[in-house]
N, C-alpha and C positions, 0 to 999 in steps of 0.2 A: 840254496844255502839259507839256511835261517840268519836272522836278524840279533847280533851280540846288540850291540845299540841301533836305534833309529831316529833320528836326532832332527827334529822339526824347527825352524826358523820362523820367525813373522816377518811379512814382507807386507804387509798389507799399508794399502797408504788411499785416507780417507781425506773430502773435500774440508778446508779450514772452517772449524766450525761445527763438525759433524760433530751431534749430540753423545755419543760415546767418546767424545775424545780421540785422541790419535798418537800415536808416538812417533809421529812423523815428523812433528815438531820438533823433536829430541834426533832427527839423523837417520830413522828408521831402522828395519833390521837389513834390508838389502848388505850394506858394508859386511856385515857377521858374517852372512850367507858365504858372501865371495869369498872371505877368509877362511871360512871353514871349510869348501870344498876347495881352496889351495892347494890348504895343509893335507886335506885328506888324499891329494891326488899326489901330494909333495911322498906322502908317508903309506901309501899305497892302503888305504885303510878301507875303500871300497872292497877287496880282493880278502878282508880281515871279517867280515860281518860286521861293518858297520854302517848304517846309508844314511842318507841326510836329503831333506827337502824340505823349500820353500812353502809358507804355510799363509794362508789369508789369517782373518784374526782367529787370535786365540783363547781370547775375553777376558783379560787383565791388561787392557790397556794403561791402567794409571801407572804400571811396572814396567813397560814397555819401552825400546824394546824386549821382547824375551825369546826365551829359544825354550824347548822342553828336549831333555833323553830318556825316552823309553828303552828299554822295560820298566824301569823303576820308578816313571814320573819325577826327574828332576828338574826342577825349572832352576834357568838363569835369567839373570838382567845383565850381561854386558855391561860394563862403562863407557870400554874404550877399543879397538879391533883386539888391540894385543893380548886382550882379555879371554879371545877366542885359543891363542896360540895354550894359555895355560889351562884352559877347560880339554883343548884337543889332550894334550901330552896328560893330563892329570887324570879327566874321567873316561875320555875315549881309547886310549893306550892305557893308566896304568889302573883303572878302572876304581878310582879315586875322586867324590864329586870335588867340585871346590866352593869354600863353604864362603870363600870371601863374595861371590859375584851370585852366590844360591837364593832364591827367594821362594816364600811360603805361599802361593798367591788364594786369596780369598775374595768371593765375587762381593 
């Protein structure tokens, strides 16, 4: 089955201090992750063409954490998990990015 989305997560979690920075500080993206393959397991969305996986860094950590959706390259920054429920239902079901939590990121 091809790939409708693929949808990557940063889980990466670097020592306090580490010269790139970290968004571990900020909660990380682990919380995202789980909530996204909840939902996706809740809404059978693996069985849809869409997958999801845990991603080391992604190289914008000042935005971080973030998530990206391929094919299209959209990144998100999360705020908050419940952030995750309206990205699932908006860009992953109604294939709709969401422009409130979208970021541009530039190295």
């Amino acid at each position: 089955m091809s790939h409708k989305y693929h949808v990557f997560v940063c889980t990466q979690q670097r020592p306090e201090g580490h010269p790139r920075g970290c968004c571990t500080s900020r909660g990380g993206g682990a919380p995202f992750f789980d909530r996204l393959v909840e939902l996706m397991n809740q809404r059978d969305l693996w069985n849809s063409g869409v997958s999801a996986a845990q991603s080391s860094c992604l190289g914008f950590c000042k935005f971080g954490p973030e998530m990206v959706v391929y094919p299209e390259g959209v990144w998100y920054r999360p705020e908050k998990v419940e952030d995750i429920d309206e990205i699932v239902q908006s860009h992953l079901v109604d294939g709709k990015p969401v422009e409130r939590v979208r970021i541009y990121p530039t190295k």
